[in-house]
C-alpha positions as CSV (number, residue, x, y, z in Angstrom):
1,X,-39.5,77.8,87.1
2,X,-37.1,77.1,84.2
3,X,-35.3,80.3,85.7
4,X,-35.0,78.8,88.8
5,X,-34.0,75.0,87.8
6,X,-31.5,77.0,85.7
7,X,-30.0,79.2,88.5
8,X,-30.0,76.3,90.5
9,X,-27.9,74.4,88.1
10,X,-26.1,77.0,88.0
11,X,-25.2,77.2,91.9
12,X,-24.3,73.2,91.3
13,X,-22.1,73.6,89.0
14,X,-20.6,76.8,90.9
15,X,-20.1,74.7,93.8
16,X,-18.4,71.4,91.5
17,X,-16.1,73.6,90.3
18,X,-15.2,75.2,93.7
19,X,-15.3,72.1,94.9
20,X,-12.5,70.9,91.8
21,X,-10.4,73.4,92.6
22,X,-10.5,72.8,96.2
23,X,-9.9,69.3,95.4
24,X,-6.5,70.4,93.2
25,X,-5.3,72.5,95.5
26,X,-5.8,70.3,98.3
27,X,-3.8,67.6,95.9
28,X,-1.3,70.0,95.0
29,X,-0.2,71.2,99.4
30,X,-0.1,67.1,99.4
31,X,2.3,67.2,96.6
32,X,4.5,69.6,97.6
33,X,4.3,68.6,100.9
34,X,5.6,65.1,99.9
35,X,8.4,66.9,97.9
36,X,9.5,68.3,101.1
37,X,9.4,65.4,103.4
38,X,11.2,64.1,100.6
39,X,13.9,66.6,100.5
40,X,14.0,67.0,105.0
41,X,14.7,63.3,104.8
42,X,17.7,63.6,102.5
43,X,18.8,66.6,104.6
44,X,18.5,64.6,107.7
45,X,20.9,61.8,106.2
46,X,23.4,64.5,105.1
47,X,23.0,65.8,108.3
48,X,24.3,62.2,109.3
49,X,26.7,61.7,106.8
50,X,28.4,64.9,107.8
51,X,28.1,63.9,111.7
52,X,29.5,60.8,111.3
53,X,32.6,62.3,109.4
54,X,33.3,65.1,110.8
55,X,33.0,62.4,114.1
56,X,36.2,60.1,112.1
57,X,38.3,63.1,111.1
58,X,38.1,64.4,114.8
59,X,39.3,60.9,115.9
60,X,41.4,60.9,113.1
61,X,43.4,64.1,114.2
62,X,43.1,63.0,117.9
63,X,45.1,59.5,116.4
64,X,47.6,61.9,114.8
65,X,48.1,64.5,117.7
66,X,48.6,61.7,119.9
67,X,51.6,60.4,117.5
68,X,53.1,63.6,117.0
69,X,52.8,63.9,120.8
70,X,54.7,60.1,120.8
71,X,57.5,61.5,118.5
72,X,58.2,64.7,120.4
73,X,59.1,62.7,123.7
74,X,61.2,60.2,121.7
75,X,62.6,63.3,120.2
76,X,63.5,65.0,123.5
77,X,65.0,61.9,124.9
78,X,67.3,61.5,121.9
79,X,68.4,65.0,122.5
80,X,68.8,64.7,126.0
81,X,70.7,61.2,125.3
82,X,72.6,63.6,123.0
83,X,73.4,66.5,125.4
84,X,74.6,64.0,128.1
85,X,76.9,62.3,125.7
86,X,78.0,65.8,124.7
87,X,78.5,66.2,128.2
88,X,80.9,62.9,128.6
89,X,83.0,63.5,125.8
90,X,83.9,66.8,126.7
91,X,84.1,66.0,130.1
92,X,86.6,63.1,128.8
93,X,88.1,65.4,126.2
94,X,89.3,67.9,129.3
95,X,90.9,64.5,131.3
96,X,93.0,63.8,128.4
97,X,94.2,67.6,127.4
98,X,94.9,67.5,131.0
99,X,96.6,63.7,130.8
100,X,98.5,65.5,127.3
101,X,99.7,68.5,129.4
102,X,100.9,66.7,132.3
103,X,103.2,64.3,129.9
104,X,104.4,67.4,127.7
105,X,105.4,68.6,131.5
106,X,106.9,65.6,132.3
107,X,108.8,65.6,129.3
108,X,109.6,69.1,129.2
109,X,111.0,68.8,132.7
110,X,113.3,65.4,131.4
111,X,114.3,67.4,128.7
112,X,115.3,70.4,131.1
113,X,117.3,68.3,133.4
114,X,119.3,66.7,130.4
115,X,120.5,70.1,129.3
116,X,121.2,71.5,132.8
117,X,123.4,68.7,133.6
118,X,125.3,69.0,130.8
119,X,128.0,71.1,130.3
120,X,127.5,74.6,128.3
121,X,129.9,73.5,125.8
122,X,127.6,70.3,124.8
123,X,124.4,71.5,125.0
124,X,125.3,75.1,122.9
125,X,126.4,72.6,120.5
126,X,123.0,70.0,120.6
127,X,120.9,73.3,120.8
128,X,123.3,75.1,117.3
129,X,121.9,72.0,115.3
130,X,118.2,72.6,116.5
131,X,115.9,75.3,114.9
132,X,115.4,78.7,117.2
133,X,112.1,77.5,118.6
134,X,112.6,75.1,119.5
135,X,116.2,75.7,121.3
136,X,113.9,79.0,122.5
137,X,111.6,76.6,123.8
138,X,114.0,74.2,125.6
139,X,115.9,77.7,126.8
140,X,112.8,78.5,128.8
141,X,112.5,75.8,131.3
142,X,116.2,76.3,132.1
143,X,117.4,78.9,135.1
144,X,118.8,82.3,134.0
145,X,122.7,81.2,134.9
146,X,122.4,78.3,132.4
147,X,121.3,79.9,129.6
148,X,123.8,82.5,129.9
149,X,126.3,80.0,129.7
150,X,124.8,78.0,127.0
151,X,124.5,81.4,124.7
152,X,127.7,82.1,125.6
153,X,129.1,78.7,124.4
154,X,127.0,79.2,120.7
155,X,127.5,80.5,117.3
156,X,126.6,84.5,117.7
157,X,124.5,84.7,115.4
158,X,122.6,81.3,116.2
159,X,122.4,82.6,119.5
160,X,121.2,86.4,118.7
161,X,118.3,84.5,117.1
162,X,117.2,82.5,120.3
163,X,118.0,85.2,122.1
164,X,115.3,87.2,119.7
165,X,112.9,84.1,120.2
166,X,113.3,84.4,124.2
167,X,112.6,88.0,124.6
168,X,109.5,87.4,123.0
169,X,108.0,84.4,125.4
170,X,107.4,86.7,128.8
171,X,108.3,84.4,131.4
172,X,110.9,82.6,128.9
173,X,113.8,82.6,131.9
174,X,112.9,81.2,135.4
């Protein structure tokens, strides 16, 4: 009987300390699973933290896209503005040459009819006192006859150097 209150003790204190450890391990899955409800809750708020910025720095670069956007059309109408004033000045820049070339005409053509009304004598004297280009160049807008006469009226060798000037203009007589 002693045998048997003592194996029965036994199975009792078998089943206390299965029962311990049951109870430890039961505490230590609560434990841990605390820890990780812990640690899924700060995952979830990073989670958040890192929505909620990577939210701003797409409306962020949206904001900036949308300004670069801004500049590039104020920069295309510059240049245009640019191109059509480019446009006007040359445009004005080709009425005056053409204003300039008319009045050198016109004053070409005074100068001409000057020296073919006067007599050869005169202007082979005027034209003597004058560099050769610019005799050469007064020469030119005369007729053939005139010039003759005028070179024949000059210095010879004043007027084998206009005469050197002339043949190098290709249309230099009319």
């Amino acid at each position: 009987m002693k045998f048997i209150l003592l194996f029965m003790l036994g199975i009792v204190w078998l089943q206390g300390a299965e029962s311990t450890k049951s109870y430890e391990c039961t505490k230590i899955f609560e434990d841990r699973k605390n820890e990780l409800l812990v640690q899924l809750e700060r995952l979830d708020e990073q989670r958040q933290s890192l929505d909620t910025l990577k939210k701003a720095t797409e409306e962020l670069l949206r904001k900036k896209e949308a300004l670069v956007q801004g500049k590039d059309t104020k920069v295309d109408q510059k240049l245009n503005e640019i191109k059509t004033r480019e446009a006007s000045i040359k445009k004005m820049l080709d009425e005056n040459k053409k204003v300039l070339d008319e009045m050198k005409q016109l004053k070409a053509d005074k100068v001409s009819q000057a020296y073919a009304k006067m007599k050869p004598a005169a202007a082979a004297l005027i034209l003597s006192e004058m560099s050769a280009d610019d005799a050469a160049a007064i020469l030119t807008t005369l007729n053939s006859k005139g010039v003759g006469q005028i070179l024949a009226k000059m210095d010879p060798k004043k007027g084998s150097d206009i005469t050197n000037k002339l043949r190098k203009v290709p249309e230099a007589i009319k």
